[in-house]
C-alpha positions in Angstrom: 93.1 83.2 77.1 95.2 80.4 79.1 98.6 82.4 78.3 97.3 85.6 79.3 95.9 84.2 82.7 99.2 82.3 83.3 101.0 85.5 82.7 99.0 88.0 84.6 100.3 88.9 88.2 97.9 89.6 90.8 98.3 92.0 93.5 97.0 90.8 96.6 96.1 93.7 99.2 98.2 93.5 102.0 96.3 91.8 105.3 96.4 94.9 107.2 95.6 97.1 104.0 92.4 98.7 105.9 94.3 99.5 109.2 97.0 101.4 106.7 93.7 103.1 105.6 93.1 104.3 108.8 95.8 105.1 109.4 96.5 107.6 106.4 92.9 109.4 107.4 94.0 109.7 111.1 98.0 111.1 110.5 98.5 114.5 109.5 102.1 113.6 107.6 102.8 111.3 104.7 102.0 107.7 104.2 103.8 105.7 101.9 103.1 102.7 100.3 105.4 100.6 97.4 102.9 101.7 95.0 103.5 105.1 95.6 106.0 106.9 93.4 108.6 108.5 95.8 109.0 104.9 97.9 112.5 104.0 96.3 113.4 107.0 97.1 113.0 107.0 100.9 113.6 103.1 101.5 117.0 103.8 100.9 119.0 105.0 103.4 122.4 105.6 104.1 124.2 102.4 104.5 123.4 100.6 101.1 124.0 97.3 103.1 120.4 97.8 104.5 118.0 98.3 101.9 114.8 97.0 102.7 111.3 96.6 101.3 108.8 98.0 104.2 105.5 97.8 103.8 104.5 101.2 105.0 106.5 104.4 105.6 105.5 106.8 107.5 106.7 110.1 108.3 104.8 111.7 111.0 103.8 115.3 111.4 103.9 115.7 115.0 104.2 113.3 118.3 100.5 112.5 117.9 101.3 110.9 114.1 103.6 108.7 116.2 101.6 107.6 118.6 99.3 106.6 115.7 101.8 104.6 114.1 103.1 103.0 117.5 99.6 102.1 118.2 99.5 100.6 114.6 102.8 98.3 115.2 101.4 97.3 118.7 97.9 96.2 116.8 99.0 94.1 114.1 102.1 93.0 115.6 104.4 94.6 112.8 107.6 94.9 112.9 108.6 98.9 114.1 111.8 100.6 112.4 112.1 104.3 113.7 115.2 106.4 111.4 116.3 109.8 112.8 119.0 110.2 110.6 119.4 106.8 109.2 123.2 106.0 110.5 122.2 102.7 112.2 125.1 100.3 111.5 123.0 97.8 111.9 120.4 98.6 109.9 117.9 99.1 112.6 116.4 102.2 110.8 114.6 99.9 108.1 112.7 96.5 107.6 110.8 94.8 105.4 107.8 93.5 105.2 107.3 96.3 108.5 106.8 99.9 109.3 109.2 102.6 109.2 108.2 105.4 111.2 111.1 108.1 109.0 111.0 111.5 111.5 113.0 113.7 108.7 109.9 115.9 108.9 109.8 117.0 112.4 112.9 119.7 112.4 111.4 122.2 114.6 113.3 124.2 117.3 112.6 126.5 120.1 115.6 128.1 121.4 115.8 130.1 124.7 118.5 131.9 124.9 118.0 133.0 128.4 117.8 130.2 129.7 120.5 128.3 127.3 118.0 125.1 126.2 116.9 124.5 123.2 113.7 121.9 122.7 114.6 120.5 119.2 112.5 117.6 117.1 114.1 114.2 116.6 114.2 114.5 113.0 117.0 117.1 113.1 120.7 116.4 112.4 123.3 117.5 114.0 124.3 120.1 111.7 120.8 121.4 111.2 120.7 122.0 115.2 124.0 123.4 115.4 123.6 126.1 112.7 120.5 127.6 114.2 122.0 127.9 117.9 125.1 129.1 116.6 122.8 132.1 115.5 122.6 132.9 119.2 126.3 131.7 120.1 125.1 128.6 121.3 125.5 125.2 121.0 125.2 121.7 122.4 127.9 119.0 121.9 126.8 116.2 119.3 129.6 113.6 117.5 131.1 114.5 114.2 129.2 114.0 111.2 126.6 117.2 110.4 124.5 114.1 108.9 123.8 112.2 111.9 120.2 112.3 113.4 119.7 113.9 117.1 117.8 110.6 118.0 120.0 107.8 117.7 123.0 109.9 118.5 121.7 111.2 122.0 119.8 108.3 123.4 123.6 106.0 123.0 125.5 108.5 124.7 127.2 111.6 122.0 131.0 111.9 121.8 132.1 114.9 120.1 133.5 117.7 119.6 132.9 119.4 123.4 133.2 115.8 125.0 136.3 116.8 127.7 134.6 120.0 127.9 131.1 119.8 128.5 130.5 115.9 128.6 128.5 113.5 126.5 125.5 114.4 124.6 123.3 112.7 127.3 125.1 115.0 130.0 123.3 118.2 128.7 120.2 116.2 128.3 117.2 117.9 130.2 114.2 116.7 129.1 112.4 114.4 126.2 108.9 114.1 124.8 107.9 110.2 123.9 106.2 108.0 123.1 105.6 104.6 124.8 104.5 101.8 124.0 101.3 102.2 125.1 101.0 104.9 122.6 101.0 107.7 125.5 103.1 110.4 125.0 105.0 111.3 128.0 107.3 113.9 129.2 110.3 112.8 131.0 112.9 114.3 133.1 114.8 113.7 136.3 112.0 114.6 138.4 108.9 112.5 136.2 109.5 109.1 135.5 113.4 109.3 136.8 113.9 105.9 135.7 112.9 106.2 132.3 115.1 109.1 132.1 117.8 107.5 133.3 117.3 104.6 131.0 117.5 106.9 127.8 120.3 108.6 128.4 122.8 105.8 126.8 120.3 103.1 126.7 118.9 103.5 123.2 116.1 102.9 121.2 114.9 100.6 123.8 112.2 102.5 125.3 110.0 104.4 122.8 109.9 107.3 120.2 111.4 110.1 121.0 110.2 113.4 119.7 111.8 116.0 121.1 114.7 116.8 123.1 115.1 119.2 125.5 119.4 120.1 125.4 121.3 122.4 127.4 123.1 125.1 125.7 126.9 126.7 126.1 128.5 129.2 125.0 130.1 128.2 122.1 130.7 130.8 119.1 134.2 131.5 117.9 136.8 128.5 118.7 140.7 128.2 118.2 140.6 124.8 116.3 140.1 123.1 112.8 141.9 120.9 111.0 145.9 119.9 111.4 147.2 117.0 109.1 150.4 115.5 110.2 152.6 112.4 108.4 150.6 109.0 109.2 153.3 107.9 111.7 153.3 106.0 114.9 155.5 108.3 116.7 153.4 111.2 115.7 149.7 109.9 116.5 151.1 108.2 119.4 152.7 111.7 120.8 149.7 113.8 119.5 147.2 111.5 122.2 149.4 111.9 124.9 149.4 115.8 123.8 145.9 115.8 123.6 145.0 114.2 126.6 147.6 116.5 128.8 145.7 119.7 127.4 142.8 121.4 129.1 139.3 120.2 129.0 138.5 122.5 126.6 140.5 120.9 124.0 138.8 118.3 122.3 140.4 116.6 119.3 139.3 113.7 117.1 142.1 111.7 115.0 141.1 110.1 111.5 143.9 108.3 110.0 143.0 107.5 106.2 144.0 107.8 102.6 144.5 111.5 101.9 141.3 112.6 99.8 141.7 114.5 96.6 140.5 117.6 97.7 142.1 121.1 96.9 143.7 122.0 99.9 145.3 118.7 100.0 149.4 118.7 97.3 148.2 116.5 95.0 151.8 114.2 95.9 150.1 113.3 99.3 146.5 112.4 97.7 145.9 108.5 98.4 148.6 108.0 100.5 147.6 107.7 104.1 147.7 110.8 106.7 146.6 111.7 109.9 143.4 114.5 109.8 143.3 115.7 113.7 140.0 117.8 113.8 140.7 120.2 117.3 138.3 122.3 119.0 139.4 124.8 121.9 136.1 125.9 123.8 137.2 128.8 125.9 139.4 131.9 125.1 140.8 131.8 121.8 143.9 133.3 122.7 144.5 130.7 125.1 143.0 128.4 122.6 145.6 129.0 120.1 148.6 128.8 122.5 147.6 125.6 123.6 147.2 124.1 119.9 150.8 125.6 118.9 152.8 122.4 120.1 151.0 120.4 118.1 152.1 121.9 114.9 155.6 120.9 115.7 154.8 117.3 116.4 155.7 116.8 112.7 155.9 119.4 109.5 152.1 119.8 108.7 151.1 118.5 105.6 147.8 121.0 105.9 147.4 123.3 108.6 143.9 125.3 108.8 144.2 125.9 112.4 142.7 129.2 113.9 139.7 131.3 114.9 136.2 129.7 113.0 132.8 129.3 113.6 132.0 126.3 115.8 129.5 125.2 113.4 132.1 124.5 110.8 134.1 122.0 112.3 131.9 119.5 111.5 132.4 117.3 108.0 130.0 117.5 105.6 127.7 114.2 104.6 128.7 111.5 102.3 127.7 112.5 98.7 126.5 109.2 97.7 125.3 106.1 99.7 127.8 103.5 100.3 128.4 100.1 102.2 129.8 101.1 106.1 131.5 98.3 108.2 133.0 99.5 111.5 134.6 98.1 114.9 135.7 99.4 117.8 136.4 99.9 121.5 137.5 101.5 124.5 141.2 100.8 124.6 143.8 102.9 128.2 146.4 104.8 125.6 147.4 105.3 122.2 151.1 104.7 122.4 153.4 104.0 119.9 152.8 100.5 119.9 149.5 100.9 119.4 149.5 103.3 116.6 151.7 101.0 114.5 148.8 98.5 114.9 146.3 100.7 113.6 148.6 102.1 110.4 149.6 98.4 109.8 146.4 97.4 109.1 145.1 100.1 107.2 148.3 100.0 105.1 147.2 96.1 104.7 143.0 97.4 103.4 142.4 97.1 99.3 139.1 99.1 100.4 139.0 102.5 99.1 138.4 104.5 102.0 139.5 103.0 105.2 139.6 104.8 108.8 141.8 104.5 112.0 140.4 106.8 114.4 140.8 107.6 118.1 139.3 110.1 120.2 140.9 111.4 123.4 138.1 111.6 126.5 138.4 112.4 130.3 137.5 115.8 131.5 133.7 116.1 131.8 132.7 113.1 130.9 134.9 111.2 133.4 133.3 113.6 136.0 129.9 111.8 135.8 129.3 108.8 138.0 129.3 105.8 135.9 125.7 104.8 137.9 124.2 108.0 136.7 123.2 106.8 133.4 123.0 104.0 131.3 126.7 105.4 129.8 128.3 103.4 132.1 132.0 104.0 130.1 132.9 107.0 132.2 136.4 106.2 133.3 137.5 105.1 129.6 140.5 107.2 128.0 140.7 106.7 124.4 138.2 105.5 121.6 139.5 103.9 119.0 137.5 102.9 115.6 138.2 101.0 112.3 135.8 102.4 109.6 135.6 100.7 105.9 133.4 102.5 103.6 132.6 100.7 99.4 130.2 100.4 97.1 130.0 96.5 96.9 128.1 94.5 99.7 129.4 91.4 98.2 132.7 92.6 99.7 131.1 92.7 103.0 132.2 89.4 104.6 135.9 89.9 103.8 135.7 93.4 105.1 133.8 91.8 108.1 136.7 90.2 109.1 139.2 92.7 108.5 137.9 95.1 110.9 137.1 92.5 113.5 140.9 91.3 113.4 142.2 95.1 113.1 140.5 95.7 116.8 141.2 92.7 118.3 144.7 93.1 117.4 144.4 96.5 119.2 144.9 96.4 123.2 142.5 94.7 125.6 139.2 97.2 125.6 137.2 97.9 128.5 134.3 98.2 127.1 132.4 99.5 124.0 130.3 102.6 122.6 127.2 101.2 121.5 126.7 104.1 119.0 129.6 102.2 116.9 128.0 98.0 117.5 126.6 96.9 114.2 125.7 93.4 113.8 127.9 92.0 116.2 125.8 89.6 118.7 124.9 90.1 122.1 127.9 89.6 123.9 129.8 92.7 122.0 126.3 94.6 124.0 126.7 93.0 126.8 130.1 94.9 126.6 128.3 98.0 126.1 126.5 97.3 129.4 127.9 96.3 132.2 125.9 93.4 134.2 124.9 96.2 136.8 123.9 98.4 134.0 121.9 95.7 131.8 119.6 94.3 134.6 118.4 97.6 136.0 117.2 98.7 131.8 116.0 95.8 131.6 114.1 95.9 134.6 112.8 99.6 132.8 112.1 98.0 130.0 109.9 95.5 131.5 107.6 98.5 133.3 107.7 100.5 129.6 107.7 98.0 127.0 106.8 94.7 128.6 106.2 93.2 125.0 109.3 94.1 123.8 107.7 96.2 120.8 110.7 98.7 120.5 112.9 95.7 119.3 114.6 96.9 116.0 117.7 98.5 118.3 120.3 97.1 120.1 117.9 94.9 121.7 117.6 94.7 125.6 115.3 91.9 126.4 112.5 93.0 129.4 113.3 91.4 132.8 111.2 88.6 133.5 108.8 89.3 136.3 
């Protein structure tokens, strides 16, 4: 009798077990619990780095589910985790011991064509979005991954594909639904509650759930772009950027330097060795389009050329197939010279990890058009970004890779500042590099007046202003 007492586990019902049963009569989505079957399953997300035990997950049927569950965190004082799409590289899209409110469910979309906007649920990706405006010949400039969530993505800022052309993300934002921490939910615009708007558009998760998004939509249908790899040499990167940036604003290009991957299209002698993959895209004609991305053929023999007419919708890469460890660095830097470049290729030559990434995106054109006041973006005069990605399946690895990348970028030019979409764990002066002084005492300042208690904290954390 002793040894089966000693031996028998109790489970002791969790101290706010009967506001989690409220809860699950109230919402009309799922609740899940660790005893339920499927909670392995969604606790892990995409950076295995952050794999957390919460103690509830919740994934909410429609705005009023979230205000439930925001009303829930406020309550019992519960930690809040919100995941869009799960890319946090902080890890801000889980927690234990806390709630995550997981929108995955909420993928609706109301598209008018007449009026080019498109009201879309925060638990679509970018890929899901695109592929149902470019039904219409429409679409709305996201980053680069189809996998990435429209939540996270948007409220940081959005460089992409139509960046030069038709600005960030946040540039052909119109409109939100959220949810505050009061639990209200609230429309916002630049008309009703201009600050709040303001504050979202580059200031993050700061300031509440969003639910929907209100976008503007171009016409965008068939581009002149794809992919163009070229040798991984300095001379080549260096005088593809200062192609690339010379081009018209409807060229956008993104560079990814890396270990070629051994897919088909790729001679199998060049597989593993490192190459430069330029993804282009040419909004506008596509004659035009296609004159203007002939020089950079013969910036170097191609190793893989699959420039030419396409679908907008397909220039985006396709999601990891598994789940792996992500570490990543980076900064605003003036120009990707030749100097530069040799940087970057030196220290990815130096990486044992298995997939490693020097990337740089040309920006100006729209983007730089936009008064650096006019939202909480504040990075509107920077010229290139450049990123060190390191992707493996061991997080023991994690604090050698840790300071891999953080030596590969400091060893890069002096930045002017930072994208806050690619700060993991870093500490608060890399955010304060995100935001300006200017910048970080008028959201904080919004923050006060919206979340006064700080309850929206699992983000890159802007403290409310003292009052």
């Amino acid at each position: 009798m002793t040894l089966l007492i000693n031996n028998f586990t109790e489970t002791k019902a969790h101290p706010h077990s009967e506001a989690f049963a409220r809860l699950r009569t109230a919402v009309k989505g799922q609740v899940i619990m660790p005893e339920d079957a499927d909670y392995d399953t969604v606790r892990v997300g995409l950076n295995l780095e952050f794999v957390r035990r919460p103690a509830l997950i919740v994934r909410p049927a429609d705005e009023i589910d979230v205000s439930h569950v925001v009303l829930l965190a406020r309550d019992t004082g519960m930690e809040l985790a919100v995941r869009s799409g799960g890319h946090s590289l902080a890890g801000f899209s889980t927690v234990d011991d806390g709630i995550v409110l997981d929108l995955s469910s909420m993928k609706g979309i109301d598209i008018d064509v007449a009026e080019r906007t498109a009201w879309a649920e925060a638990g679509l990706t970018a890929g899901e979005y695109t592929e149902k405006t470019a039904e219409y010949g429409l679409a709305t400039g996201f980053g680069d991954p189809a996998s990435v969530g429209l939540g996270g993505l948007t409220t940081g800022g959005g460089i992409g594909f139509l960046v030069r052309k038709y600005g960030l993300t946040i540039d052909n934002l119109l409109a939100v639904r959220i949810v505050t921490a009061d639990g209200q939910i609230r429309h916002v615009d630049a008309e009703t509650h201009p600050d709040l708007f303001w504050a979202i558009r580059g200031g993050g998760g700061n300031f509440g759930v969003i639910t929907k998004f209100k976008y503007r939509l171009h016409p965008v249908n068939i581009i002149a772009g794809g992919m163009l790899i070229l040798p991984a040499k300095a001379k080549v990167m260096a005088d593809f950027a200062a192609a690339a940036e010379a081009a018209p604003d409807e060229l956008s290009a993104i560079v990814y330097t890396m270990p070629a991957p051994p897919e088909p299209f790729i001679p199998e002698e060049v597989r593993g060795q490192l190459i430069s993959m330029a993804m282009m895209v040419y909004a506008g004609d596509v004659e035009e389009g296609m004159r203007v991305l002939e020089p950079f053929r013969h910036l170097a023999e191609p190793i893989v050329d699959m420039l030419g007419p396409m679908p907008y919708h397909q220039i985006y890469l396709p999601a990891p197939e598994e789940n792996a460890v992500f570490v990543v660095r980076s900064k605003f830097i003036d120009k990707m010279d030749e100097q530069t470049a040799q940087i970057m290729l030196d220290h990815l030559h130096s990486s044992p990890a298995p997939m490693r990434i020097g990337e740089f995106r040309i920006l100006g054109g729209a983007m730089a058009r936009v008064p650096a006041e006019a939202t909480a973006f504040a990075h509107r005069s920077a010229r290139v970004f450049a990123n060190f990605i390191l992707q493996f399946d061991n997080n023991d690895y994690r604090p050698f890779y840790d300071e891999w990348v953080a030596k590969a970028s400091a060893d890069l030019p002096p930045g002017n500042g930072v994208y806050v979409n690619f700060v993991g764990n870093e500490g608060e002066a890399r955010l304060h590099e995100a935001y300006p002084d200017p910048t970080w005492e008028r959201l904080a300042a919004v923050k006060a007046k919206y979340d006064p208690t700080n309850l929206f904290r699992r983000n890159h954390n802007i403290a409310p202003k003292a009052m």
